[in-house]
N, C-alpha and C positions, 0 to 999 in steps of 0.2 A: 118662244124665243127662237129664234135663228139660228143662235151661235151655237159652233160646235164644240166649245168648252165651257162649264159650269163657270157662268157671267154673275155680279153681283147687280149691273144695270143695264138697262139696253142700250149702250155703247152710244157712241158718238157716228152720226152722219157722215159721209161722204160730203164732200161739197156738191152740190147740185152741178156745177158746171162741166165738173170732170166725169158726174153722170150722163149727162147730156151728150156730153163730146164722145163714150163709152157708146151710148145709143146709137149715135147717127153713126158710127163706124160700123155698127155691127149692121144697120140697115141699111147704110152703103155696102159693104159686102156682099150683103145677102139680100139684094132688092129686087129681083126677080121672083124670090120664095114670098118673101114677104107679098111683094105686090097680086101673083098667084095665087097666096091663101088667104088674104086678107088679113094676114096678119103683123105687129110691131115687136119692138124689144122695147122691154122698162128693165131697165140695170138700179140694185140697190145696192149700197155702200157703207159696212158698219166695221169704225175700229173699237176695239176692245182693248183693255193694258196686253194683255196678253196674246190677241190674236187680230189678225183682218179680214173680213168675211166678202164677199161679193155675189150677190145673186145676179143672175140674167135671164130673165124671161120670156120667151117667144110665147106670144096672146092676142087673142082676137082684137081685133081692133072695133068690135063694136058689139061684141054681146063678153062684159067679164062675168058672164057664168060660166064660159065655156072654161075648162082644165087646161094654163097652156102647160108648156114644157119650160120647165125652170131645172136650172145648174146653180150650184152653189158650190162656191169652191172656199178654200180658208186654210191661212197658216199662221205659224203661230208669229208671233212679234218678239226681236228677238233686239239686246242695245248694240249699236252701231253699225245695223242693218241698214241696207242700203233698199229707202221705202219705194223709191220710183223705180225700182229695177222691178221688186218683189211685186207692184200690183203691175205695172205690166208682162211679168209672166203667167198672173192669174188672168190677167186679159186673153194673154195670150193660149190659157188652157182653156178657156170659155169657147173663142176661135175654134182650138183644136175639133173640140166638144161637137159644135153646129156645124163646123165640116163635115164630122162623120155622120151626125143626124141627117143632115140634108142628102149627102151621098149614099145612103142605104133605107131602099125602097121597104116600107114595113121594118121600120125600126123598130126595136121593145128592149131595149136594156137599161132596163131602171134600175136604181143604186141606192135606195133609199136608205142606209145606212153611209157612212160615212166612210169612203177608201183612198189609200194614201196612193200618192203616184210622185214624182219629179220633173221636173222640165227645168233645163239650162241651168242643174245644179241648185234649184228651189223645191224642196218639198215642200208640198202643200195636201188638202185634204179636197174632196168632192163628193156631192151627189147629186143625182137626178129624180127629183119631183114632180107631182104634176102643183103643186103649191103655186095660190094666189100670192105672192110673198106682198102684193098692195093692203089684200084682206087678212094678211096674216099681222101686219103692222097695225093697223087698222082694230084690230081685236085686242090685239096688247092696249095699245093707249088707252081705247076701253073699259080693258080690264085694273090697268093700272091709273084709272080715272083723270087721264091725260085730255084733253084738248083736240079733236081728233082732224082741226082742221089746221093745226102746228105745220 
């Protein structure tokens, strides 16, 4: 599982659309890197009653054995929160995130556990993996004898 709160199911999808639209920003951004290393972003999107999770993964765009670097960021869900501010500041930490990645030659700071930080008065949580989060879904449905082509 993904989430970073003990979940009773594997939450609910993002719309595909506002993944999409998620993607092509970040590979509008960053299309020189991408285009250089040959590599894309797959963003995934999972709410929970209590929390909203988002992954971002920069990955090879034609061998997925390769390890990319994935961000995963997540806060908690909170009532009369205001939901399109909160996932665009988590967009907006993923941003932050691939700014520093890309700007620092021989990056290595991985965060594998989960650490709290703020932006524009939204705490949220994050880490960095090198996690297939495609094969990571992919093994759930498997394992919870889902339909894997849903």
């Amino acid at each position: 599982m993904l989430s970073r709160k003990e979940q009773k199911g594997p939450g609910n999808s993002l719309p595909e659309e506002w993944k999409k639209e998620v993607e092509k920003l970040l590979e509008v951004t960053y299309q020189e890197k991408c285009n250089i290393l040959k590599k894309k972003f797959e963003v995934y999107g999972f709410s929970y009653p209590n929390e909203i999770l988002i992954a971002a993964s920069f990955l090879d765009s034609t061998d997925q054995g390769k390890s990319p670097m994935t961000v995963l960021v997540s806060s908690d869900l909170k009532d009369g929160q205001n939901h399109k501010k909160l996932l665009n500041t988590l967009v907006d930490a993923i941003g932050i995130f691939f700014d520093n990645y890309f700007s620092t030659p021989d990056w290595s700071e991985w965060q594998m556990a989960w650490q709290k930080e703020s932006i524009k008065e939204v705490t949220f949580h994050y880490k960095i993996t090198r996690e297939n989060v495609s094969l990571t879904i992919m093994a759930n449905k498997i394992l919870n004898g889902d339909d894997i082509n849903e």
